[in-house]
C-alpha positions, -999 to 999 in steps of 0.1 A, spaced: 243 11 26 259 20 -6 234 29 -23 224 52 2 260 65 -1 258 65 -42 226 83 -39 237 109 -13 268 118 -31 244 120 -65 221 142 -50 252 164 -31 266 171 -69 236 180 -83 231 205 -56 263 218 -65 258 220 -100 226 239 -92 244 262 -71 273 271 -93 251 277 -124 234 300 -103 268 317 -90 280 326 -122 247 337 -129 246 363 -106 283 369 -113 279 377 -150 284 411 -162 254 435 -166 255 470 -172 221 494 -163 204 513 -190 194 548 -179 157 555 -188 144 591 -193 111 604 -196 77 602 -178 54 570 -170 39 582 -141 4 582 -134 -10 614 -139 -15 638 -111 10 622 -87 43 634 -80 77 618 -54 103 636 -44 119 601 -53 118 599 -91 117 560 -90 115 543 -127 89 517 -130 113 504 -154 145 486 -153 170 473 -177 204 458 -179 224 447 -204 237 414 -206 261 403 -236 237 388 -258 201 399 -241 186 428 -222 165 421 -192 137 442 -185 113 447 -153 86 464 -147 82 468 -110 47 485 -114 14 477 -136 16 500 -163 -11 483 -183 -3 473 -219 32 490 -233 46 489 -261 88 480 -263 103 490 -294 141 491 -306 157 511 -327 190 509 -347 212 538 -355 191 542 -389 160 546 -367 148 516 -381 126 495 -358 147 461 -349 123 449 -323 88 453 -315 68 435 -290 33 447 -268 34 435 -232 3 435 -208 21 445 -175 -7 431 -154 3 397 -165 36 396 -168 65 419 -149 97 403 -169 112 398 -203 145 389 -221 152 405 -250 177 387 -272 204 410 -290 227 382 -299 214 388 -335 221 428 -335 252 444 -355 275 467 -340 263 500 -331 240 523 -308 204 518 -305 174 527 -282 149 510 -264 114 527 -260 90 518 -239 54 537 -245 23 531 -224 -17 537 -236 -13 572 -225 18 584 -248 37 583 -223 73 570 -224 105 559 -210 138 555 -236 175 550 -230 206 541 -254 228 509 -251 256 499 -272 263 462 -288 301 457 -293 
């Protein structure tokens, strides 16, 4: 009977510790990016102009979805030099999320570009502190 009690109250805490990882998770600060430009497939127009992009910023990463397939893209960064500080080419049909980590970035503005097989692009402007 203890034992059962030792393993219950185990398996109680680690539910717990599960959970409030995930709390302050959800609880940490993000702030949206604001994308501009045009990845829409050609030809079809929304009175909702919806992005098939999103990003927020996090302290030390930015987390980006892509809510549609948008083929391959390519996800660049840019310091305030316009000097590329990240580049990476991501096939949308196999994967929809990615964390960038800025941890490593100085101070200063930069933008995030996001370019499809058809020139066509979405960019918006974040700031690390």
């Amino acid at each position: 009977m203890k034992k059962i009690t030792i393993l219950l109250l185990l398996a109680a805490f680690k539910i717990y510790a599960i959970n409030a990882e995930t709390f302050s998770t959800i609880l940490e600060d993000s702030t949206p990016i604001d994308l501009l430009g045009d990845m829409s497939k050609s030809g079809t127009r929304s009175l909702v102009s919806e992005s098939p992009i999103s990003v927020f910023q996090y302290s030390d990463y930015l987390e980006v979805t892509m809510s549609k397939f948008l083929g391959v893209i390519s996800i660049e960064i840019y310091d305030n030099a316009n000097h590329v500080v990240y580049n990476e080419t991501v096939d949308t049909s196999t994967q929809s999320d990615l964390n960038i980590y800025t941890a490593s970035f100085g101070t200063g503005e930069y933008e995030i570009r996001f370019t499809n097989a058809q020139g066509q692009y979405l960019y918006g402007t974040f700031v690390m502190e």
